[in-house]
Phi, psi and omega in degrees: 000136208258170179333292210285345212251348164265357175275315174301313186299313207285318206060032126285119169298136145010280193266348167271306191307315184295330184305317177321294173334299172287358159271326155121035200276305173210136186231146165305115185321293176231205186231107170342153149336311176278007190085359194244164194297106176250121172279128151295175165281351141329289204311300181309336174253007158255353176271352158286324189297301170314324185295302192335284164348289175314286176334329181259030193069000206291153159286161168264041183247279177325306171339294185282355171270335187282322189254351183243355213258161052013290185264006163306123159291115172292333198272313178301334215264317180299320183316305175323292198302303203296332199284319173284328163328278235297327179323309221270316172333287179344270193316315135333308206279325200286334146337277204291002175234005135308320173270316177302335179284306168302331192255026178234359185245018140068046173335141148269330178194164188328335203290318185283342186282305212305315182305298173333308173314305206282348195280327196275310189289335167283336177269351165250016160333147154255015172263114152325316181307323193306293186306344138305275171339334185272345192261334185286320206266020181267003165294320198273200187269038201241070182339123154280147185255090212297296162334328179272324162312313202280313161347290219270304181286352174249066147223336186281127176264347179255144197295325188275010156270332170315294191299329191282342148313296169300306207290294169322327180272341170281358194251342189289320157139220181281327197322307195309327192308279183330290195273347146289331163320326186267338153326300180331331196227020161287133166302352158281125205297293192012287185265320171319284210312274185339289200310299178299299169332314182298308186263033123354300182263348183240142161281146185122112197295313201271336170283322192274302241255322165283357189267329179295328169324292184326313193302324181288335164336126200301015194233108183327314177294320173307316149353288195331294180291332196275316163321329178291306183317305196273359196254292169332340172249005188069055182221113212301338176320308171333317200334264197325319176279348174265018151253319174299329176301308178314296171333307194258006175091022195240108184057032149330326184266306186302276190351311182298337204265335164251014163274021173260334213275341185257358148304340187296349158288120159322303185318297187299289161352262181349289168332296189291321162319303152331252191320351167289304191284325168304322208263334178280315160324351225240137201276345167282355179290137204252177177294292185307349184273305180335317188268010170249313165339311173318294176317308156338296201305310187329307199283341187276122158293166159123198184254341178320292209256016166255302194297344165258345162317295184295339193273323188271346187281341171251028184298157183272346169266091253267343184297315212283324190281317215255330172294267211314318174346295175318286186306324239249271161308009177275291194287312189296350177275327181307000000 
């Protein structure tokens, strides 16, 4: 079968069969009367074979090692292609979601994608200053890309790009909630910790509905932080855990302060005085927790939480009886 009519059969060109040749890939059994390149049916099942190889990423250097080796491994070589696949996958998907960043912060002109790049390219910086800088400069006219932020704060570990980072993502809108919220459910405390602390810092019912989520999380600190967060917005769901902090001694002067800031209800006061004085009661309660409790009560107003004050000034543990002592003339002084 001659060159053009193996070009046909085939959908190899011409001049690609020939390129083969000159590599040593496949050569024509013979030659016409006139000299032109005549294939067998060998010939013809190895430029299939060849084509095949290609379809699979194969180079035509492996090609010709795969078909002419003997002692070649298909599996090391099939092994090869997949590690490459996957770099070239990798490398792709991470493409594509740098232009889905750009194209979500919605450029007027070239000027504004350049800015993007550099802004994407500063937050993965491995200089901290740098990646400050980038969270800093989303003050100015430089579209942000809300996804490449939240990326970047559950991932820093140094605090003051961290803190410059929350500031960025707060100033950025709603978009944020939502996607620290899928922080919330990394197997790492780490990055939960990061997602609160960020929506900590953001205003807004879908940030407070994630902090609540947050108060059940197996890690204390994590707790933590969303209670403080959540006492600080007036939101009585804290309470219990922002007694246990008093309790165990953990951020214990903030907790009092903000279960003074969710006391500011006659009502609510009461309450909390009650559950102060219940938790001092409670024969699992230790001394030194007894004496931060006390302290607690001092924030609370009303009469609820003076008559447990008074209750507490004849207490039989001479620490706890002498803070309220203490707290008692502090209030009788206002």
């Amino acid at each position: 079968m001659l060159i053009g009519e193996v070009a046909r059969r085939s959908g190899v060109s011409a001049r690609m069969l020939r390129h083969y040749e000159s590599l040593g890939l496949v050569r024509p059994s013979g030659r016409t009367g006139s000299g032109y390149r005549e294939y067998s049916g060998d010939d013809i099942r190895r430029i299939f074979h060849i084509e095949s190889l290609r379809s699979l990423g194969l180079s035509l250097r492996e090609i010709g090692r795969a078909l002419d080796d003997p002692g070649f491994a298909p599996s090391s070589l099939v092994g090869g292609l997949i590690g490459r696949t996957r770099e070239r996958i990798a490398a792709e998907s991470e493409l594509l979601t740098r232009l889905h960043r750009i194209q979500d912060t919605e450029p007027a002109d070239w000027e504004d994608v350049l800015q993007v790049v550099a802004l994407l390219n500063a937050l993965t910086s491995k200089s901290a200053d740098a990646r400050q800088r980038a969270a800093l400069s989303t003050a100015g006219e430089v579209p942000v890309p809300v996804e490449a932020l939240v990326e970047a704060v559950l991932g820093e570990s140094e605090p003051n790009v961290a803190g410059a980072l929350r500031w960025a993502l707060a100033r950025s809108g709603d978009r944020g909630a939502a996607l620290l919220a899928e922080g919330l459910d990394s197997p790492e405390a780490a990055v939960r910790e990061r997602a609160v602390r960020s929506l900590a810092e953001m205003p807004g019912a879908e940030a407070a509905a994630c902090l609540r989520t947050a108060l059940t999380d197996s890690d204390s600190r994590i707790r933590g932080h969303a209670a403080l967060a959540l006492g600080a917005r007036g939101a009585a769901d804290a309470v219990p855990t922002l007694v246990d902090m008093i309790v165990e001694g953990r951020n214990d002067t903030e907790a009092a302060d903000a279960l003074s800031v969710l006391a500011s209800d006659p009502a609510t006061a009461d309450r909390l005085a009650s559950g102060l004085l219940d938790r001092l009661a409670a024969p699992a309660t230790e001394a030194p927790a007894r004496g931060r409790l006390t302290q607690a009560l001092a924030g609370i107003p009303g009469t609820r939480a003076t008559d447990a004050l008074v209750e507490l000034s004849a207490d039989q543990d001479r620490a706890v009886a002498l803070t309220a002592a203490y707290v008692l003339r502090l209030r009788d002084g206002r």
